[in-house]
N, C-alpha and C positions, 0 to 999 in steps of 0.2 A: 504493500500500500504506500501511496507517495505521501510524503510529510508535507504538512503545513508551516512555510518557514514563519510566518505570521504567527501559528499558536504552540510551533513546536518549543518546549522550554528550554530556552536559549543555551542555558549551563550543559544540559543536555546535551546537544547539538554539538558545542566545541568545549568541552570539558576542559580543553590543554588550556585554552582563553583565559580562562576563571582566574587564574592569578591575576593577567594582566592589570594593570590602572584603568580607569575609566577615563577614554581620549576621545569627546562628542565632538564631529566633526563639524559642528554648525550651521550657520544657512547656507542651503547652496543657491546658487546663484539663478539669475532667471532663465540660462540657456540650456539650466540643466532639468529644468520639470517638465514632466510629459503628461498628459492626459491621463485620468484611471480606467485601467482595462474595461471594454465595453462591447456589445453588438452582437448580433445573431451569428455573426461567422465565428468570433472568437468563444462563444458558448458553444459552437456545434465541435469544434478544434478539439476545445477542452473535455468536451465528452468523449470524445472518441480517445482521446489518451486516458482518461480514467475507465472507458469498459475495457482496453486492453491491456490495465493495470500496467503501463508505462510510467517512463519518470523521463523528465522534461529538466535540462542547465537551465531550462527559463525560467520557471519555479524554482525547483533548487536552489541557483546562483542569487536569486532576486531582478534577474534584468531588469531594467528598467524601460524595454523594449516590448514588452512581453504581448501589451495590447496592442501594438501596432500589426506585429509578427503575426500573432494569431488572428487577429481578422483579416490579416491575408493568408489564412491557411500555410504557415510559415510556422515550422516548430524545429529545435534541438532535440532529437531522442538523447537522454544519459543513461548506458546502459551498463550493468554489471550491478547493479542496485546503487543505492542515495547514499551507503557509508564509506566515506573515502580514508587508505588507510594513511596518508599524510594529512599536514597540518599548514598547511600554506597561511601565512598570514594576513592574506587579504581578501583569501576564499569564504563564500558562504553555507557550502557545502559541508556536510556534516561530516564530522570524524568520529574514529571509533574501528570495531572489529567487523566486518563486515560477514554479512549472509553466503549460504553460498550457491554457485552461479544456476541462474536458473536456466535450464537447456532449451527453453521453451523460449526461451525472449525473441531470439532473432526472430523466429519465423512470427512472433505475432508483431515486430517492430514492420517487418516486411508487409504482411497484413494490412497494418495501420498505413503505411505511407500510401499502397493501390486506393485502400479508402477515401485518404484523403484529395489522393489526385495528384499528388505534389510532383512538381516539375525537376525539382532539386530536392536532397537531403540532408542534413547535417547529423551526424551521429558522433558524440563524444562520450566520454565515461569517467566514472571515478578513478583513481590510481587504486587496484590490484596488487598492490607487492605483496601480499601471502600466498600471490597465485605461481607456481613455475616459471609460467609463458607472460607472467604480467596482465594476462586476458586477450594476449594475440591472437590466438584462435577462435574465441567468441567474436572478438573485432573481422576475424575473416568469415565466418559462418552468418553476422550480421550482413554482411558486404552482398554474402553470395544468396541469402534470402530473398534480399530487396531487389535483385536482380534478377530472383525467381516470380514474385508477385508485383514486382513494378518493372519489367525492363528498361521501359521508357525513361525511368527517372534518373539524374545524372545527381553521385554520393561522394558527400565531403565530409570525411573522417577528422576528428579531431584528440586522436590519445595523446594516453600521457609519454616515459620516456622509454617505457619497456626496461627501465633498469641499465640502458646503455647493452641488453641482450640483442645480439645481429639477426640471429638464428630465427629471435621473436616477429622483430624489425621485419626482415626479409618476409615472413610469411604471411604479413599483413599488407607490403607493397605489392607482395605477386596475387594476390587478388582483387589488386586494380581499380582501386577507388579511383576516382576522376580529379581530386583533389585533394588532399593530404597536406592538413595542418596540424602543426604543432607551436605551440606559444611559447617564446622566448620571456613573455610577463614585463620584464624589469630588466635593469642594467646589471653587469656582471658586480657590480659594486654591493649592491643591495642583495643579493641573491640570499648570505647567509642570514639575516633575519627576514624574508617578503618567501621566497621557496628554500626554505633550510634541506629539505628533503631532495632538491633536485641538482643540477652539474651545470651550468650556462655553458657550457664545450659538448657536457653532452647530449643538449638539446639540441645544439646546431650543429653537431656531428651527426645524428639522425638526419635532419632534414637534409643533409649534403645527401648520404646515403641512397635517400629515396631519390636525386636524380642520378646518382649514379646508377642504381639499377634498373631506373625505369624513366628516360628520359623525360616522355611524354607526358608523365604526372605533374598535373601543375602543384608547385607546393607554395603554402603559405604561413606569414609568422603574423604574433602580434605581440604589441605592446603596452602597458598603463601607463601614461602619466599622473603625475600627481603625487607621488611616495617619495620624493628629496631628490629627483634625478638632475641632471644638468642636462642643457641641451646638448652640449659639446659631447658626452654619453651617451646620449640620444643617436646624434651621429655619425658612433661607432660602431652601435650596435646596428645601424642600418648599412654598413661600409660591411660589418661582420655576416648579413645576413645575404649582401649582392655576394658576397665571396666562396657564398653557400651556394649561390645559383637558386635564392628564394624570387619564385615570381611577387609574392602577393603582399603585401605589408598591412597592417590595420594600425591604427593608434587610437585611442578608445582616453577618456578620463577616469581615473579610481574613485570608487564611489566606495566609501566605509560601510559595509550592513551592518555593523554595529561596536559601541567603545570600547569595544574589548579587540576590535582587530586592530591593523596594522593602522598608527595614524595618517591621516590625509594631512600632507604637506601643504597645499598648495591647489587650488582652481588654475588650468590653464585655460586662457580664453580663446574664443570663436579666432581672434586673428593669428596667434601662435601658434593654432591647429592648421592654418592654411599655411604659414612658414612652414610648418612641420611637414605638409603635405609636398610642399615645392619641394623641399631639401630632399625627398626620398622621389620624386621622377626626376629631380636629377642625378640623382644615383642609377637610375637605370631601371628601376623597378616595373613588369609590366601597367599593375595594376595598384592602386594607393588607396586607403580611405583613413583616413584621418580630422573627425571630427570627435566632441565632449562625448556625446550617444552612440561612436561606434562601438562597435563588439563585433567576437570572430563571427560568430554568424549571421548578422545582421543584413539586411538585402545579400544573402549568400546566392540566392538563382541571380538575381540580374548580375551580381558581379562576375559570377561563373561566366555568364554568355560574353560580359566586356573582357574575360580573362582571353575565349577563345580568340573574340576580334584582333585584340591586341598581339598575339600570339601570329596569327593570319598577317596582320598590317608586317610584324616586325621581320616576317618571313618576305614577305612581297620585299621589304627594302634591300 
């Protein structure tokens, strides 16, 4: 059953927090409010993820997109259940010892996406480390589902790092997702208090990986601002991510779910986000979105299809 982050008891939820100080991140500012989830298409969304007992990063994480997304029939599946076994400091996802894997998910993920019609998919999940493979092969048996009940639909993975495992890596490239993201989050700076748990080398050793063995996959990264970074950091993680041969970049604003996470440094505004935007298609990047409200999956189908144009155009020169 999916959790309520609204009534689920917060202690609960990230127990590691609990020590923390209380750090409220205060008003945010006016470019950052959006509308409350509304409309007959996002009640029809939302149904059909709850009779196929799914869990949704939209819920989960708190996006702040969630209404927009779903009444365009636009959802994130998270799939290997809601308890993740790291503690990321700015995640909203619950920690804890997690369930185990349910064999049945792909095929009703699969299920779900033919129901919904969906053009595109994003499929991500919680970090796995008690599992062998990290859940690389559930990640591949989702893949090959959705490909069974939706052919049509074109699927953009979003794991975690497999532990730096090739073996895991490789068996989830060779079944051919159409896009393949992995989030770099944060500067290498910041890494051991914002992902204590994860390697900033070997998250972008991954995605090197994935063009080396399969060129044609496009891959993407993304970023927060907000958490104490520099822009000059900024700029190296995107110099470190062309080096990778990453097509896709996002840059997105950190929004705190609550005083016990990592604190919010800093709002960067509407204009900083366009600098930031510029800095990264000068670097060479196909595709860029970099505004307060982006997130990795956010207009994930149109971006997909400006992925291919862009891909087509750079080809033609």
């Amino acid at each position: 059953m999916t959790y309520n982050p609204d009534l689920l008891d917060k202690a609960k939820r990230h127990p590691e927090k609990q020590k923390n100080p209380d750090r409220p991140a205060g008003r945010k500012p006016d470019w950052i409010r959006v509308p409350a989830p509304q409309g007959k298409i996002y009640g029809k969304t939302k149904e059909i993820v709850r009779r196929h007992k799914l869990t949704t990063v939209c819920e989960e994480a708190g996006c702040p997109n969630i209404g927009e997304c779903w009444q365009q029939k636009h959802a994130t599946f998270m799939i290997m259940g809601e308890i993740c076994t790291r503690a990321c400091a700015f995640c909203n996802v619950a920690t804890g010892k997690p369930e185990a894997l349910d064999k049945m998910e792909p095929l009703r993920v699969g299920v779900a996406v033919m129901q919904m019609g969906l053009k595109h998919v994003v499929i991500t999940s919680v970090d796995r480390d008690d599992l062998p493979d990290s859940g690389a092969d559930h990640f591949a048996k989702t893949i090959q589902a959705i490909r069974m009940k939706a052919p049509g639909t074109t699927i953009e993975i979003l794991p975690g790092d497999f532990r730096g495992d090739i073996a895991a890596l490789d068996h989830v490239i060779d079944a051919r997702p159409d896009v393949f993201n992995h989030n770099l989050e944060t500067v290498p700076r910041l890494y051991p208090t914002i992902r204590p748990g994860a390697r900033y080398f070997r998250s972008l050793r991954l995605l090197q990986r994935v063009k080396e063995r399969d060129p044609q996959q496009f891959t993407k990264s993304g970023l927060m601002v907000g958490l104490g970074e520099t822009r000059e950091e900024v700029g190296q993680v995107m110099d470190d991510m062309r080096a990778a041969q990453i097509d896709f970049i996002t840059i997105g604003q950190y929004l705190q779910p609550t005083p016990k996470h990592a604190p919010l440094d800093r709002f960067w505004t509407p204009d900083e986000f366009k600098q930031l935007e510029q800095m990264a298609k000068n670097k060479g990047f196909l595709m860029v979105s970099a505004s307060p409200l982006t997130r990795s999956s956010h207009h994930a189908g149109d971006d997909f299809a400006r992925l291919k144009e862009a891909r087509m155009a750079q080809a033609a020169e």
